[in-house]
Backbone as CSV, one residue per row, in Angstrom:
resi,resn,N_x,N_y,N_z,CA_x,CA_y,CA_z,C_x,C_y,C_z
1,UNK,-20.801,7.750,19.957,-20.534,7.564,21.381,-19.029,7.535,21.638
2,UNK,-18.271,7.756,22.467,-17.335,7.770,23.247,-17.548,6.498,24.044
3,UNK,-15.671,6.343,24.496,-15.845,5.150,25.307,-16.326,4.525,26.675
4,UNK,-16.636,5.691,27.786,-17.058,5.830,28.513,-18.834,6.025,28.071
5,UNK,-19.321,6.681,26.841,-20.838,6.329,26.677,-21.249,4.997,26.394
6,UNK,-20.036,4.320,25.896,-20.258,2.576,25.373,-20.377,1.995,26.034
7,UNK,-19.364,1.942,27.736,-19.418,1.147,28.543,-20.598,1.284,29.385
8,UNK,-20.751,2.504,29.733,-21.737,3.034,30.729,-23.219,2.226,30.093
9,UNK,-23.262,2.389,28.792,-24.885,1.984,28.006,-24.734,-0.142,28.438
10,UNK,-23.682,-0.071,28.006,-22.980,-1.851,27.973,-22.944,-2.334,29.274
11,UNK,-22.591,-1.470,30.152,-22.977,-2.268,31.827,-24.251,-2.025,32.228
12,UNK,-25.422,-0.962,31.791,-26.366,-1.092,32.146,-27.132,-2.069,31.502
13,UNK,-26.815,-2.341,30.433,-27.844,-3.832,29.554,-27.383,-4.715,30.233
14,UNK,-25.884,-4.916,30.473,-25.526,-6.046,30.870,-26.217,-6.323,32.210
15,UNK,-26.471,-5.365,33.133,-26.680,-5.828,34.379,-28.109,-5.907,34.445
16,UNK,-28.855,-5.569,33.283,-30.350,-5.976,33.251,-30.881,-7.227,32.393
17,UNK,-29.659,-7.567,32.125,-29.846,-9.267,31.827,-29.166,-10.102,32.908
18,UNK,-28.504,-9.852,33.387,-27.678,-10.519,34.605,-27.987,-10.352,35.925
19,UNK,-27.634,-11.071,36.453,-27.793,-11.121,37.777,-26.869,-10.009,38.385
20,UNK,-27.472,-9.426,40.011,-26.600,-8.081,40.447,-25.447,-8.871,40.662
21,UNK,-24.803,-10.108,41.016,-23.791,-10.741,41.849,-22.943,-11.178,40.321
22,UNK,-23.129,-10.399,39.030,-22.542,-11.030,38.115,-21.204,-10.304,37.912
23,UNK,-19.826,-10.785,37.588,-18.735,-10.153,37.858,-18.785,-9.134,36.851
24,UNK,-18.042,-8.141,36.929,-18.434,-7.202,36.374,-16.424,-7.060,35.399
25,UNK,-16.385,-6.488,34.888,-15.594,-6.105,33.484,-14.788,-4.935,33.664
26,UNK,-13.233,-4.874,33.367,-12.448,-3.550,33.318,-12.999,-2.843,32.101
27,UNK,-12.264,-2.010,32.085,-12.771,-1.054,30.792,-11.493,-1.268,29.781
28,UNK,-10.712,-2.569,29.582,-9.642,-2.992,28.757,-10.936,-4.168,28.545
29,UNK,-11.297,-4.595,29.255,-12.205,-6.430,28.662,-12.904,-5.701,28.270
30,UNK,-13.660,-4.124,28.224,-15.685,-4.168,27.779,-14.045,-4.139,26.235
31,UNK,-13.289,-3.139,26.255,-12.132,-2.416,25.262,-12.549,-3.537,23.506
32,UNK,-12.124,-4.761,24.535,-12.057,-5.995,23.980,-13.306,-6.502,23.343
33,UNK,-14.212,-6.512,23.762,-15.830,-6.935,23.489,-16.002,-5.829,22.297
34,UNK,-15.853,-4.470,22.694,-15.907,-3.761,21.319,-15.668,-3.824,20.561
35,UNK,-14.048,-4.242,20.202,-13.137,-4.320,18.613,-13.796,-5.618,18.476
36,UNK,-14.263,-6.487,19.018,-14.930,-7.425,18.461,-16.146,-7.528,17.921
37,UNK,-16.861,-7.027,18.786,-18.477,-6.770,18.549,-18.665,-5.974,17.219
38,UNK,-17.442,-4.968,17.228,-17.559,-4.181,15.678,-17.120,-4.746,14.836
39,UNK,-16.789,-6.007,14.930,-16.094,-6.728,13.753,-16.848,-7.375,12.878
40,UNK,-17.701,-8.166,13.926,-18.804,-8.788,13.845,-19.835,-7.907,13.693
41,UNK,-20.026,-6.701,13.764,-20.979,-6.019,13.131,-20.603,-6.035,11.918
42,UNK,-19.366,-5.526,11.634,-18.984,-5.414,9.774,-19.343,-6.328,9.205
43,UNK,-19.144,-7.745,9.581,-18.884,-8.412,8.883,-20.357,-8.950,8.343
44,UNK,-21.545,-8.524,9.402,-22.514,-9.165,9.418,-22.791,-7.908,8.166
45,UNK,-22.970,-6.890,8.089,-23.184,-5.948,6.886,-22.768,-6.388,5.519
46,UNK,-21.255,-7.079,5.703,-20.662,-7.176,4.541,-21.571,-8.424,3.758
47,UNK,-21.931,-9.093,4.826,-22.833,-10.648,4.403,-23.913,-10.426,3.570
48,UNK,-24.727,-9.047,4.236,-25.825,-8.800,3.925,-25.977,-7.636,2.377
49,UNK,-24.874,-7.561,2.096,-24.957,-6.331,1.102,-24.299,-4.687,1.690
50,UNK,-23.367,-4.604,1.370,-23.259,-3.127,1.477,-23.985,-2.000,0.919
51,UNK,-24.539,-2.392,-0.452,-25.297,-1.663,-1.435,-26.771,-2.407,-1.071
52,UNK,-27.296,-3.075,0.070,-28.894,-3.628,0.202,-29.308,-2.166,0.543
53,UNK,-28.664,-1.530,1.549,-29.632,-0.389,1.673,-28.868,0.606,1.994
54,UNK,-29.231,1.985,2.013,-28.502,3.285,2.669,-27.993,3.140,4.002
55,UNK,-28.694,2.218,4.723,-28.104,2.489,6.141,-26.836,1.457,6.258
56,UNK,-26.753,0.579,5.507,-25.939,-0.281,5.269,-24.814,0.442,5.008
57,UNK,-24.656,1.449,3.724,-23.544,1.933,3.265,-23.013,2.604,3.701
58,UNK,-24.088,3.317,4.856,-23.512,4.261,5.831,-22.847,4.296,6.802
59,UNK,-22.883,3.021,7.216,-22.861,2.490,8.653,-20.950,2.153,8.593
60,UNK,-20.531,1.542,7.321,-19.342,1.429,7.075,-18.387,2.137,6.322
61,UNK,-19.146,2.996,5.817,-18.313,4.168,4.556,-16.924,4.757,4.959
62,UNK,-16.433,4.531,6.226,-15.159,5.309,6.744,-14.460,4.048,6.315
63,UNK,-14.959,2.695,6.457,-13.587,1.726,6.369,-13.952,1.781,4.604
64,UNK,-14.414,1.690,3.570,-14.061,1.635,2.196,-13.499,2.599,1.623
65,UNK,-12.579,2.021,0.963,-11.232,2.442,0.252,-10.815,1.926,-1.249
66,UNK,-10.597,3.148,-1.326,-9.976,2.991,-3.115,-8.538,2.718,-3.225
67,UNK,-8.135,1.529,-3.986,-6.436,1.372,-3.923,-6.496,1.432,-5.391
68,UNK,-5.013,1.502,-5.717,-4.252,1.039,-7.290,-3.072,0.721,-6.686
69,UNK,-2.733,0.183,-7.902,-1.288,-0.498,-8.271,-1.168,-0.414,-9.982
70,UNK,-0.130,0.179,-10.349,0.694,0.103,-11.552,1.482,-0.618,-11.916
71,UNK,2.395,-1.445,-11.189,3.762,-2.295,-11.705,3.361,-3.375,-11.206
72,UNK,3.695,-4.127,-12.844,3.150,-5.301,-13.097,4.709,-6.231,-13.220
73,UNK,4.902,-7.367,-13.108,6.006,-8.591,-13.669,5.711,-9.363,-14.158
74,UNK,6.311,-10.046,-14.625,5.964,-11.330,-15.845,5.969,-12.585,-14.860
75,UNK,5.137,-13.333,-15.274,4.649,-14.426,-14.277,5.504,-15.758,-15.112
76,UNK,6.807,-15.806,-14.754,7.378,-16.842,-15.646,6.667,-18.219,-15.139
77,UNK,6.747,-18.070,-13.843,5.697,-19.951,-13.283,4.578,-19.922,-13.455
78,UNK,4.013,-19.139,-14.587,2.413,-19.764,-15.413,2.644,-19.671,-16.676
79,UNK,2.386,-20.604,-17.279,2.306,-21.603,-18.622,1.448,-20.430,-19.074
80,UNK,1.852,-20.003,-20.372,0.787,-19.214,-20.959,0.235,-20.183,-22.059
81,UNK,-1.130,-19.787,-22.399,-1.947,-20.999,-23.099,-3.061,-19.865,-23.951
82,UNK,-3.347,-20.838,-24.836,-4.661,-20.348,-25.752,-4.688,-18.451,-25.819
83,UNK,-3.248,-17.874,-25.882,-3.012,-16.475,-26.309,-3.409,-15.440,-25.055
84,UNK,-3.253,-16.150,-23.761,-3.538,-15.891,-22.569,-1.299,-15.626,-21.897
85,UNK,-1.688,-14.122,-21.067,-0.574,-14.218,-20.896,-0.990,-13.733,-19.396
86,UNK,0.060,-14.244,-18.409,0.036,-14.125,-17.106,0.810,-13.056,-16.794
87,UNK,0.518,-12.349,-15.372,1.563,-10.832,-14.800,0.944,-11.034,-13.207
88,UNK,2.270,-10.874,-12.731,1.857,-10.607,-11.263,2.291,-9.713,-11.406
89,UNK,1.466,-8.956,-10.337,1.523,-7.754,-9.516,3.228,-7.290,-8.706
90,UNK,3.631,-6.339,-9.480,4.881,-6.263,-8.148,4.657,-5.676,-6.982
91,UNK,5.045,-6.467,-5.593,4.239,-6.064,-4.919,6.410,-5.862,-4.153
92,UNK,6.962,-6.313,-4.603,8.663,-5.883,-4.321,8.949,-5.114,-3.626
93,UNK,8.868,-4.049,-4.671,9.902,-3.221,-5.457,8.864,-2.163,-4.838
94,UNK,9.283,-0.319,-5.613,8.431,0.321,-4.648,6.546,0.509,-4.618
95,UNK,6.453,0.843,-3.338,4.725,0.971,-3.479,4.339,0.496,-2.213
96,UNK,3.638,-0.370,-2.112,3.200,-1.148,-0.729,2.759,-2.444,-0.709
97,UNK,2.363,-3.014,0.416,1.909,-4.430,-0.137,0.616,-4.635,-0.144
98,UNK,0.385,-5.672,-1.006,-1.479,-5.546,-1.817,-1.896,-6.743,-0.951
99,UNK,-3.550,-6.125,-0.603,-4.015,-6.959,0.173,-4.012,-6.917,1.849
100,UNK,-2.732,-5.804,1.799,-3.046,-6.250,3.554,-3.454,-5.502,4.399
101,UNK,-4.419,-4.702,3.885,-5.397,-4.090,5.149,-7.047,-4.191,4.599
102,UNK,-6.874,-5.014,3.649,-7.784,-5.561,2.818,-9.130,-6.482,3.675
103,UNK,-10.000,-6.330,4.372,-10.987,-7.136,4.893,-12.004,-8.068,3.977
104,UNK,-12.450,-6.988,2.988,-13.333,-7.655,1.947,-13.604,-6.484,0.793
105,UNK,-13.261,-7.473,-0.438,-12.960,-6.280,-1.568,-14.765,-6.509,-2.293
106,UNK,-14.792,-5.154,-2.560,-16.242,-4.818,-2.784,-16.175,-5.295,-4.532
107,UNK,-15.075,-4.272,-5.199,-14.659,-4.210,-6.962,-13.778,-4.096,-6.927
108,UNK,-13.532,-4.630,-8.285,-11.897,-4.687,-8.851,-12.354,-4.639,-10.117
109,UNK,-11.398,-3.980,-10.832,-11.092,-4.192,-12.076,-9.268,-3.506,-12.625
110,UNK,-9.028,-3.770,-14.027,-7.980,-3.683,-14.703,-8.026,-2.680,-15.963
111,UNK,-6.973,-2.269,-15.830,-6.986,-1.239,-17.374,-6.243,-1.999,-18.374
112,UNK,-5.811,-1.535,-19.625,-4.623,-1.775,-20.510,-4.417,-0.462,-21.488
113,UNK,-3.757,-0.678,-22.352,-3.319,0.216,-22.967,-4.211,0.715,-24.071
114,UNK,-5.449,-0.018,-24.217,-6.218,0.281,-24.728,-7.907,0.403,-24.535
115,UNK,-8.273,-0.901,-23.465,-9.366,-0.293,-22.748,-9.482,-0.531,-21.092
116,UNK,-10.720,0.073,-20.670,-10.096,0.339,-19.293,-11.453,0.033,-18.872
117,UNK,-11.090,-0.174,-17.386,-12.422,-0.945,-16.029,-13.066,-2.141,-17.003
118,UNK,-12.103,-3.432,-17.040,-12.169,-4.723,-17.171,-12.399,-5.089,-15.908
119,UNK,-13.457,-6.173,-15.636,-13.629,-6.520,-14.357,-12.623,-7.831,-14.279
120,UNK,-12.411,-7.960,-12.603,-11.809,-8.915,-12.425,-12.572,-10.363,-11.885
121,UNK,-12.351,-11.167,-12.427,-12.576,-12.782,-12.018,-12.155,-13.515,-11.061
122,UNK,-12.037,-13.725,-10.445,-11.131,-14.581,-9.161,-11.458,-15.796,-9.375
123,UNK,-10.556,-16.772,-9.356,-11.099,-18.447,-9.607,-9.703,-18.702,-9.108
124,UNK,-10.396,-19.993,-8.700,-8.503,-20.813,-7.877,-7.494,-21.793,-8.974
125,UNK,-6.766,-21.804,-8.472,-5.414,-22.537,-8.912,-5.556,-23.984,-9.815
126,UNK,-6.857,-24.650,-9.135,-7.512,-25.466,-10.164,-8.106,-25.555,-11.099
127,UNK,-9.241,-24.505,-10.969,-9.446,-23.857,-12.183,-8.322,-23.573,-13.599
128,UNK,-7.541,-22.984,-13.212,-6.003,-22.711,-13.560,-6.184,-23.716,-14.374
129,UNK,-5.471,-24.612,-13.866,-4.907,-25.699,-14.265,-5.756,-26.345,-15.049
130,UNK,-7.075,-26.807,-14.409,-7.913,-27.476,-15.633,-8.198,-26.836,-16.895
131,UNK,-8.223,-25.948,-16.872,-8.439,-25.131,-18.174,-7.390,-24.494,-19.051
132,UNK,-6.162,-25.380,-19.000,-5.327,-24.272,-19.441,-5.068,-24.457,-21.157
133,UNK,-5.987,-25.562,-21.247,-5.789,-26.146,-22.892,-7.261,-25.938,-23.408
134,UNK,-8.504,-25.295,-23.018,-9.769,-25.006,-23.373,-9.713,-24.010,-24.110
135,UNK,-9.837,-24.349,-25.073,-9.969,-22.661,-26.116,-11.739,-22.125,-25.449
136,UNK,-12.476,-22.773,-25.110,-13.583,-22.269,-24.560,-13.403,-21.733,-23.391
137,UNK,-12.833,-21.647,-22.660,-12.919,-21.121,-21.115,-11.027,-20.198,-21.005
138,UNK,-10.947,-19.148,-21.535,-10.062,-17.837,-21.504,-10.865,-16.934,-21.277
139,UNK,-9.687,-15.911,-20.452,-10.097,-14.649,-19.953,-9.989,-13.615,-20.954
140,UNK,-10.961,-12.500,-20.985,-11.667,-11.991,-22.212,-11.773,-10.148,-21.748
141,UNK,-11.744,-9.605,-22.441,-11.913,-7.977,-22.321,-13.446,-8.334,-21.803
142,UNK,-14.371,-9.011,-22.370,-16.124,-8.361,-22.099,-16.465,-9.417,-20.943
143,UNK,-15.829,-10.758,-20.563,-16.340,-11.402,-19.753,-15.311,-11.252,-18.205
144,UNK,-14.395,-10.155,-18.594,-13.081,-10.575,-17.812,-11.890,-11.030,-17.517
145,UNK,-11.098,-10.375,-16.802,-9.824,-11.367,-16.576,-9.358,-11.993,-15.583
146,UNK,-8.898,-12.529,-15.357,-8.709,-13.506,-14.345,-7.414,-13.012,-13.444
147,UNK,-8.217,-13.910,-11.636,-6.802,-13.032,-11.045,-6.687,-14.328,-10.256
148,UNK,-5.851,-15.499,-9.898,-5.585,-16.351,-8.636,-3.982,-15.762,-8.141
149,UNK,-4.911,-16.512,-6.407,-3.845,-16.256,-5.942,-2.657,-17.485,-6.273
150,UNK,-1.421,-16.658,-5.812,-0.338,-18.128,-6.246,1.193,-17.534,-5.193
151,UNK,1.095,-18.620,-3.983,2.257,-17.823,-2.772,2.263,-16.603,-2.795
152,UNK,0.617,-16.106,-2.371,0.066,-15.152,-1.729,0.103,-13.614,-2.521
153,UNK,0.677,-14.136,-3.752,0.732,-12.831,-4.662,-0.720,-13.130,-5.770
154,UNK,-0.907,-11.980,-6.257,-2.213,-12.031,-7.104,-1.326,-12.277,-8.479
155,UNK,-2.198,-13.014,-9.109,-1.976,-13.641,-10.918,-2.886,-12.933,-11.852
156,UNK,-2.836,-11.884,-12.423,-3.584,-11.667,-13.577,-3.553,-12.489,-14.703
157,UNK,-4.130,-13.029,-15.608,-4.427,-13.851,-16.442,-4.855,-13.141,-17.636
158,UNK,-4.378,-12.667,-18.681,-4.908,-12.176,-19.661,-5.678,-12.285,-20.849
159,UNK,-5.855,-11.804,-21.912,-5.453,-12.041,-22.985,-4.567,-11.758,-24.212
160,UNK,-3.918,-11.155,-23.125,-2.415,-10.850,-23.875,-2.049,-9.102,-23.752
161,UNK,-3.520,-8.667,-23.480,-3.291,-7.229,-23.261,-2.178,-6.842,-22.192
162,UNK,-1.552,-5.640,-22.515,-0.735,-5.168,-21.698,-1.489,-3.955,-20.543
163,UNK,-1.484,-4.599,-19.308,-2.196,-4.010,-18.121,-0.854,-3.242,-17.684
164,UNK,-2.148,-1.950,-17.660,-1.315,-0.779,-17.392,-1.831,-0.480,-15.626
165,UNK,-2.506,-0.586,-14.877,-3.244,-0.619,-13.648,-4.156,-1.672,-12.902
166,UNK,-3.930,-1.674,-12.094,-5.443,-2.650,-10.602,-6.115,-1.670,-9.974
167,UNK,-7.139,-1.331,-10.173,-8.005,-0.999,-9.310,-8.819,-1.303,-8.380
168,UNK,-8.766,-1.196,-7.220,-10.075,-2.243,-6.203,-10.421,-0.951,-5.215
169,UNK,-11.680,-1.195,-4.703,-12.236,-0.456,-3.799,-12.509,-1.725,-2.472
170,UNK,-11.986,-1.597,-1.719,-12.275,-2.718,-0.682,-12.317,-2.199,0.768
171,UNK,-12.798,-2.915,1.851,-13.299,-2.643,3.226,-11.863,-3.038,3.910
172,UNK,-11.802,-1.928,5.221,-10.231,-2.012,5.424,-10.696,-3.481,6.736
173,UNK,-9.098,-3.615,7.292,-10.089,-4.534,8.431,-10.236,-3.557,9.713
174,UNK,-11.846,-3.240,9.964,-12.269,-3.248,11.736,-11.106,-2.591,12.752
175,UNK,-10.355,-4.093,12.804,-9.621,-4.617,13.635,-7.852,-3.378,13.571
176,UNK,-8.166,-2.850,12.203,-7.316,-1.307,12.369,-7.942,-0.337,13.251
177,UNK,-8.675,-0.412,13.550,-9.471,0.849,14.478,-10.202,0.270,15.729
178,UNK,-9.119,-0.029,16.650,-9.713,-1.053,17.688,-10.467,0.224,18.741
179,UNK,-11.461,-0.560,19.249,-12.418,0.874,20.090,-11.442,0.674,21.643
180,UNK,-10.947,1.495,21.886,-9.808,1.458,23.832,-10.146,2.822,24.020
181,UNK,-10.297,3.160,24.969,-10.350,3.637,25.702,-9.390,4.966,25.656
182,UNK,-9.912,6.167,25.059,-8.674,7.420,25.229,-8.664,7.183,23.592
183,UNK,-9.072,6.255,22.818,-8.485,6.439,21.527,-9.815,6.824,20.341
184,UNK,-9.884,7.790,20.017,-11.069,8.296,19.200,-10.977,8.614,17.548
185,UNK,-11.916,8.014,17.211,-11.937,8.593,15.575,-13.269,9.394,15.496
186,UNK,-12.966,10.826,15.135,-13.785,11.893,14.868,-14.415,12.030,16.178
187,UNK,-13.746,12.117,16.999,-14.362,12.033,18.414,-15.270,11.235,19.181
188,UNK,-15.468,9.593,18.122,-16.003,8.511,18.760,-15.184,7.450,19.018
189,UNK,-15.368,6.323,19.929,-15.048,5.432,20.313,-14.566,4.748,19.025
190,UNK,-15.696,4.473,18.443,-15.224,3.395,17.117,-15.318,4.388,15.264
191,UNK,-14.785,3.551,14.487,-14.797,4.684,13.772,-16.087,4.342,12.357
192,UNK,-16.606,3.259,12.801,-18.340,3.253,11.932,-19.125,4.411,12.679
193,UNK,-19.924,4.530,11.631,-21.079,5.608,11.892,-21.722,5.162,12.978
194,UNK,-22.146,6.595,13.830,-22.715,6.476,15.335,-23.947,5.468,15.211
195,UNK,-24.611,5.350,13.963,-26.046,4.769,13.960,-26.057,3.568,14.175
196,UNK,-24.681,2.619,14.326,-24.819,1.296,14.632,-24.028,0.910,16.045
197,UNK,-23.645,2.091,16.362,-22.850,2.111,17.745,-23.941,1.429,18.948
198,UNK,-24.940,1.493,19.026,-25.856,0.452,19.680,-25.809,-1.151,19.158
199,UNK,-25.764,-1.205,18.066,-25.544,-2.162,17.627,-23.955,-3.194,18.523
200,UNK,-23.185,-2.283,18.268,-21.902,-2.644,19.153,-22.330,-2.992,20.295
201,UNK,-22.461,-2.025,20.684,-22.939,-1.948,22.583,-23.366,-3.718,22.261
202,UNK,-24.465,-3.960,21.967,-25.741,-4.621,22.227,-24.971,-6.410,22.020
203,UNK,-24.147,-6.150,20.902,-22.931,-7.642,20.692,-21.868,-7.670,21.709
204,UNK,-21.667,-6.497,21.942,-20.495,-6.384,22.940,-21.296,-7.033,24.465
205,UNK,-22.348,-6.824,25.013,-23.038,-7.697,25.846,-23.221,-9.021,25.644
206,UNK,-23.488,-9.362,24.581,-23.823,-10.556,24.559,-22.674,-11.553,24.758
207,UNK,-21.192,-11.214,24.184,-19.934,-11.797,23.989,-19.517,-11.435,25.795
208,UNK,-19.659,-10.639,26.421,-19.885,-10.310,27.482,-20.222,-11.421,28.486
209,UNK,-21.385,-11.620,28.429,-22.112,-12.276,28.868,-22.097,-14.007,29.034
210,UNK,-21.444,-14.066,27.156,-21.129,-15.591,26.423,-19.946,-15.758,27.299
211,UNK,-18.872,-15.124,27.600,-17.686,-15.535,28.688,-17.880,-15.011,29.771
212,UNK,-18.781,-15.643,30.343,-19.147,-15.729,31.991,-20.098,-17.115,31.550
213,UNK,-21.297,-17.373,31.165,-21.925,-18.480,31.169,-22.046,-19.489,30.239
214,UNK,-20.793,-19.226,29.197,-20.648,-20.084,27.991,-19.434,-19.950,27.607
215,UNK,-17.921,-20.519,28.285,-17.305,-20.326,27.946,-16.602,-20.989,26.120
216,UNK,-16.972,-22.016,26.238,-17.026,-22.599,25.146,-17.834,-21.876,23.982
217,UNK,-19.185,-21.683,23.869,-19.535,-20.691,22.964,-18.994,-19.465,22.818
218,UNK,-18.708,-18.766,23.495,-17.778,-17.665,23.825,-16.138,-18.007,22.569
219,UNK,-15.198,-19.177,23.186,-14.353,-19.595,22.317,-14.187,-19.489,21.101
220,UNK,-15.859,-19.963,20.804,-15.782,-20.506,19.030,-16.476,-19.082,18.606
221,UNK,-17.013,-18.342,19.196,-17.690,-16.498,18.698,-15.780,-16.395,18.336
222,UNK,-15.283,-16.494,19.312,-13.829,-15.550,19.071,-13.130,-15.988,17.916
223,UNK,-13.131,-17.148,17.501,-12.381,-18.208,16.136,-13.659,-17.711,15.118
224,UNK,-14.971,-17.678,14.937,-15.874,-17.268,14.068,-15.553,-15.604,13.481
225,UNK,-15.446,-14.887,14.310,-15.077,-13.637,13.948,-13.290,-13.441,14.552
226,UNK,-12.255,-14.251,13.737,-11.230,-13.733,14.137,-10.478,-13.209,13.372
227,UNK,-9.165,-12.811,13.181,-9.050,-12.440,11.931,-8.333,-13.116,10.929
């Protein structure tokens, strides 16, 4: 659909749940209800499985994306322990910065110089820390390696291997491809597959609707899906 098919479908639901005397919406506010409503569509997919079903994978396949990164630094502010060696990511120097069009990462994994697509682990800073004297609990070629965050840069955690790459395939955010009016991807309004573009419409009413007779519910929809 186009943006004029979104609104046109979106004021007729709307006005068959509403009353005729109900104020009615520019085409910058439905603008607004859209990049949201599709957000909250993603996100409700992402909840449910991207891989639960075909229509699932379909519905979002324009926002998943394959990244790398090659240049790695030595993580002097982590204690290396039990033959475990730490590397952040340079995220500096040249390349781009990791993570930030990043919505929700599907896989990741790591290479080294000797074997390759190690999956990655994510565990927090406490973790970290409690374990840093456990010869039982290190990051491992067959179980994984470990990545926390630490002042917003990623920590690989090794076992000493020398990582030659990051690989992740992750969902961009939505909120890059806002649905306005005049602005089209592949000649639609929004840039998920047409098959859930009702789907939009149908949230985009309801959020619609939620700020006119719920402003307060309305509020906390906008903080629930923000970014």
């Amino acid at each position: 659909m186009n943006f004029q098919e979104m609104q046109s479908e979106a004021e007729l639901l709307y006005e068959s749940i509403d009353s005729s005397d109900a104020p009615g919406f520019t085409g910058s506010e439905w603008g607004r209800f859209f990049t949201i409503a599709q957000r909250k569509v993603v996100l409700k997919i992402l909840r449910e499985g991207v891989n639960r079903d075909a229509f699932n994978m379909l519905a979002i396949e324009k926002l998943i994306k394959p990244d790398s990164y090659t240049s790695f630094i030595d993580s002097t502010h982590f204690r290396n322990t039990n033959g475990t060696v730490a590397k952040t990511l340079n995220v500096v120097g040249p390349g781009k910065p990791f993570n930030s069009k990043f919505f929700w990462v599907l896989d990741e994994y790591v290479n080294t110089t000797i074997v390759s697509n190690i999956k990655i682990v994510r565990i927090t800073y406490d973790f970290y820390r409690s374990n840093l004297d456990n010869p039982f609990r290190v990051p491992d070629i067959n179980e994984g390696f470990w990545m926390v965050q630490y002042n917003n840069l990623p920590v690989f955690i090794t076992d000493g291997s020398v990582l030659t790459g990051y690989y992740v395939v992750a969902v961009e955010h939505p909120d890059n491809y806002p649905i306005v009016s005049g602005v089209t991807y592949d000649d639609n309004a929004s840039c998920l597959n047409v098959s859930v573009h009702p789907r939009i419409v149908e949230e985009a009413v309801t959020l619609a609707r939620m700020s006119v007779v719920d402003a307060q519910g309305y509020q906390l929809a906008l903080a629930e899906f923000a970014k």
